[in-house]
N, C-alpha and C positions, 0 to 999 in steps of 0.2 A: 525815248525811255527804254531803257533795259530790258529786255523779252527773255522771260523762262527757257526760250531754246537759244541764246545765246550764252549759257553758262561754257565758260572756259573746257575744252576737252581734257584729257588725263594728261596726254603729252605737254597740253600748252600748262599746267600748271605743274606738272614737273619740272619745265623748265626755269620758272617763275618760283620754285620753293628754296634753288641757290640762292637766291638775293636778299631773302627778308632777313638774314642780320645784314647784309650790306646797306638795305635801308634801314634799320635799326641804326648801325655806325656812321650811318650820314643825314642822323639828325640833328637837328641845329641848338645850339645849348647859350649862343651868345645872342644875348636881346638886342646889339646893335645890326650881327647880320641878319635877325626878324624884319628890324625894322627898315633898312635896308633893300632887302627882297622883297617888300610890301611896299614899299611907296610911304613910308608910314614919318610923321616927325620928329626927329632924332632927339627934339625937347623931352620926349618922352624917356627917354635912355637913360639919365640917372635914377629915378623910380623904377625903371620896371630893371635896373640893376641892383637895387634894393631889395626889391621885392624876390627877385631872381636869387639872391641870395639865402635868404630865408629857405624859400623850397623854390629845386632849379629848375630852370625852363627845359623844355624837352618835345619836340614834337618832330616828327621823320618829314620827308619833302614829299610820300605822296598825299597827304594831310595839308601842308601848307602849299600843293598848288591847287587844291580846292575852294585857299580864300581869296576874295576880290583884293587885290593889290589898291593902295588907297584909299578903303574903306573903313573906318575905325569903328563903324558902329557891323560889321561883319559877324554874323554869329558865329562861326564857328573861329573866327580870330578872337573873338571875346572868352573864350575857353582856355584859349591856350597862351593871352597874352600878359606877362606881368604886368597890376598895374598901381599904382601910388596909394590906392582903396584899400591893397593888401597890411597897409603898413598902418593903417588907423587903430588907435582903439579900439579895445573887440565891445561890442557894445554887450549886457549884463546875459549872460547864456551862453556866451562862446567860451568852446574849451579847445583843450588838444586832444580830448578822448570823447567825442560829442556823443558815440553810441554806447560807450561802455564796453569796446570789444578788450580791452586789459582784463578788466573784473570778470570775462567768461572765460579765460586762458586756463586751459586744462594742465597743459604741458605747454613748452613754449613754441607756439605756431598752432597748436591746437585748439580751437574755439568753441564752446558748447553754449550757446545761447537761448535754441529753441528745441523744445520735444521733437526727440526722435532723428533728431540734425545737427551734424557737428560742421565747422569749418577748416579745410586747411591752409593756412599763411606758405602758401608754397614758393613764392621770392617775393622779392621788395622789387622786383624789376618791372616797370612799366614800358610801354611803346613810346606815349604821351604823359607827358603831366599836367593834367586839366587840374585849372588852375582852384576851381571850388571842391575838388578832394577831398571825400571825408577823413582820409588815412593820410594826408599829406604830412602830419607829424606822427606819423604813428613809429613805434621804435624797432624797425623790421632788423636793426643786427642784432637784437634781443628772441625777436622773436617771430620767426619763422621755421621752418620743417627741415632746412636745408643740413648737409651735411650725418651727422650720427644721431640727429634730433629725430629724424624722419623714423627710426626704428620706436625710439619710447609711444610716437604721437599715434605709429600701427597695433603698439600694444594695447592701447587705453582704448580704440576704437575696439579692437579685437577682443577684449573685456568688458564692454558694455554693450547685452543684447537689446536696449531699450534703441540702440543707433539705427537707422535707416536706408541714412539717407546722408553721404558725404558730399560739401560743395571744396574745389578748388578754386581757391580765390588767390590776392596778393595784394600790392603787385598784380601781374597779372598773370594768369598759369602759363601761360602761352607762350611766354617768355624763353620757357623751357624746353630744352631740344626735346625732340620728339625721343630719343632714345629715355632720356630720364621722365616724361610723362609713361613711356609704357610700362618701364617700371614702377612707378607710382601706381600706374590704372593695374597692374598685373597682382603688385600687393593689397591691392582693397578687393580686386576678382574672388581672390582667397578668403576673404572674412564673408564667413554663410552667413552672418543675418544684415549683411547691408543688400540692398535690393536696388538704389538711385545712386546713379553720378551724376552728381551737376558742374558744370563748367562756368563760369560768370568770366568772360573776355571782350575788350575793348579793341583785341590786336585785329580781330577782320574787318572793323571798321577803320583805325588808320595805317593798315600792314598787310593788305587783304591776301598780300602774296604768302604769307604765313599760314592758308589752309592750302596744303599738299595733299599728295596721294597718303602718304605716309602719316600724315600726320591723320587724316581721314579714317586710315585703315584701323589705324590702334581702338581709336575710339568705336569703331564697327565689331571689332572683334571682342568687344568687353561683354561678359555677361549680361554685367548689369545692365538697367532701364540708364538711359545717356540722356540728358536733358542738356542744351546750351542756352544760355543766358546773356546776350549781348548788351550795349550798351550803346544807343544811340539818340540824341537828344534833338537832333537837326536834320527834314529831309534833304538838306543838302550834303549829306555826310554821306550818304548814298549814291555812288555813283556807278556807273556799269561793271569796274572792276571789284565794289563792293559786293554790288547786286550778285553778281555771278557767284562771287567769295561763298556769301549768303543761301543761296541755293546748292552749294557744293555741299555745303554742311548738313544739309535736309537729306542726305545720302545714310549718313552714319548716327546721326542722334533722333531721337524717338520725338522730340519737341524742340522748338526753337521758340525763341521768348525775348523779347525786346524790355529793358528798363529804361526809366530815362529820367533824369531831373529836371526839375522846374527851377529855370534859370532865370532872372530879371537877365533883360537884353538879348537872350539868346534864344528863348520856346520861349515867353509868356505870350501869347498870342494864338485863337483857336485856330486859327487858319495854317500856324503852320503845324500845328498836334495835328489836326486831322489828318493835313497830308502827308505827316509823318507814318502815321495807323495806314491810311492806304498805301502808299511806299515799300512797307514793311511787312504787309499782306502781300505783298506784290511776287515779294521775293522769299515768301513759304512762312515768315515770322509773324507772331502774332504777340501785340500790346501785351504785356506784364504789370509793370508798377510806375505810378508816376509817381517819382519820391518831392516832397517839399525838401528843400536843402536843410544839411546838415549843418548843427550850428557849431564848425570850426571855426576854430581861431583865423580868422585872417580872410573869413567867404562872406561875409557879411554883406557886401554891396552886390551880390547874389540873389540875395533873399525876397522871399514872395510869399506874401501874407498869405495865411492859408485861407480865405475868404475869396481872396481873388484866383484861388485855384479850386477852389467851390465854383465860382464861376464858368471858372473855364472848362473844369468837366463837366457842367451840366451842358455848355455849348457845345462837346463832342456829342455826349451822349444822343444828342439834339438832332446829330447830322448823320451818327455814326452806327452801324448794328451794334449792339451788347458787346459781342464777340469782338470788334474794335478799339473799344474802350478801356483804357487803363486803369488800373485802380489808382485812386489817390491815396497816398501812403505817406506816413512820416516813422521816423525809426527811435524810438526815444528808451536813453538808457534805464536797464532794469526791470523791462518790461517783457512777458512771456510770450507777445508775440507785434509784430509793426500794427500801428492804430489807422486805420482805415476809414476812412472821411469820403461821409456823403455828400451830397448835393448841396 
């Protein structure tokens, strides 16, 4: 297992921060060479060709040799792999906009859902595309920050002193060269009444080579309180060059915070929550949200009754200090803040 004092030195991940679009550019987009480099049967390939086409497959190769070749019932292959489920009937609740982030669009890219917190839509570009995505239809050449948009979305934060607290979301932020993140982090430095940056990224989980010095530094030198927000759902997503990824970042941000959904096939099971929470302790992050899934179009064979995730938090809680324990969360549109579910 990964040790706190093997976290990567500065050199060794300078030298490792050339590559992350090279792994970016050499991720795999066609579901036959998936299933191919898996071991996996090629029956499968018109469906998950189907479904690939709807929203496309995407996942970099240090992510796919993390799964067991062979294995279909593989959690973290079950994330990333198209499958003929996608293509069913949405059963009666599934939409294309399941939280209602359209109906809080300030400007286009700009989010205002909750007191005191705006969102920024800063690309549509992801690492992965996991396949239960609540945004997987969401209309990112409409609406995102990018380009001349980015100025109107600085004005409306910069005009309402009730704001706080900016999260950069997407896509994924990360996405974005670190030159265009410091100007983004340099324009919100400037507006006095925000005091939080949050960051919500999935990239140092399958890209881990994408936290750099550079990219570290930016985020250090921001005024603001820096919170990071990852997204991990499986202790096996965690490997020593995650690990280290993960502790690099506890350098520059004030808080580190793990989300993660509750996946039929992939977590429903306490045994691997727990050791996800110890894991994730391990490596300076501490449990955030356990979300039930969102009810988009096409995630449906995802789904996990919220009863059985009553269950399964009180099984952490059971084994776990307070301070380990996720909240169980659901996100439901129109609502002034996530509904939070006890035991």
């Amino acid at each position: 297992m990964h040790s706190l004092n093997s976290t990567p030195a500065p050199r060794e991940r300078a030298s490792l921060s050339s590559s992350w679009q090279q792994a970016l550019a050499a991720s795999i987009s066609d579901p036959e060479i998936l299933l191919r480099q898996l071991d996996l049967p090629l029956e499968w390939l018109p469906a998950a060709r189907a479904a690939a086409r709807r929203f496309r497959l995407r996942v970099p190769p240090g992510y796919l040799a993390r799964i067991r070749p062979g294995d279909p019932l593989d959690p973290l292959l079950r994330q990333i792999l198209p499958l003929h489920e996608e293509l069913d009937a949405d059963p009666p609740g599934y939409t294309a906009d399941a939280v209602g982030d359209l109906t809080t669009e300030r400007s286009p890219g700009l989010l205002h859902k909750y007191h005191g917190r705006a969102l920024l839509i800063t690309t549509g570009a992801c690492a992965i595309h996991c396949r239960y995505c609540f945004r997987r239809l969401f209309p990112y050449g409409d609406s995102h920050v990018g380009g001349g948009r980015l100025d109107h979305a600085i004005r409306q934060i910069a005009q309402d002193s009730s704001l706080t607290e900016i999260i950069l979301s997407g896509g994924d932020p990360l996405s974005l060269s670190n030159d265009r993140l410091q100007q983004l982090v340099q324009r919100l430095d400037g507006i006095d009444h925000l005091q939080t940056l949050r960051v919500h990224s999935r990239l140092p989980t399958v890209v881990p080579e994408r936290v750099d010095d550079a990219l570290l530094d930016l985020f250090r030198r921001s005024r603001l309180r820096c919170v990071f927000v990852t997204h991990v759902n499986h202790p096996r997503e965690i490997d020593t060059a995650v690990g280290g990824m993960l502790e690099a970042l506890t350098k520059s941000f004030d808080v580190l915070l793990n989300q993660s959904v509750l996946l039929k096939g992939v977590n429903d099971r306490a045994d691997s929550l727990i050791e996800l929470s110890h894991v994730l302790f391990r490596h300076g992050v501490l449990p955030y949200y356990l979300h039930l899934p969102d009810k988009v179009s096409g995630t449906a064979h995802f789904d996990v009754p919220e009863a059985r995730g009553r269950r399964l938090l009180a099984a952490m809680a059971a084994e776990l200090p307070g301070y380990l324990v996720p909240r169980l969360a659901r996100e439901e549109a129109g609502r002034s803040s996530k509904t939070l579910l006890g035991f």
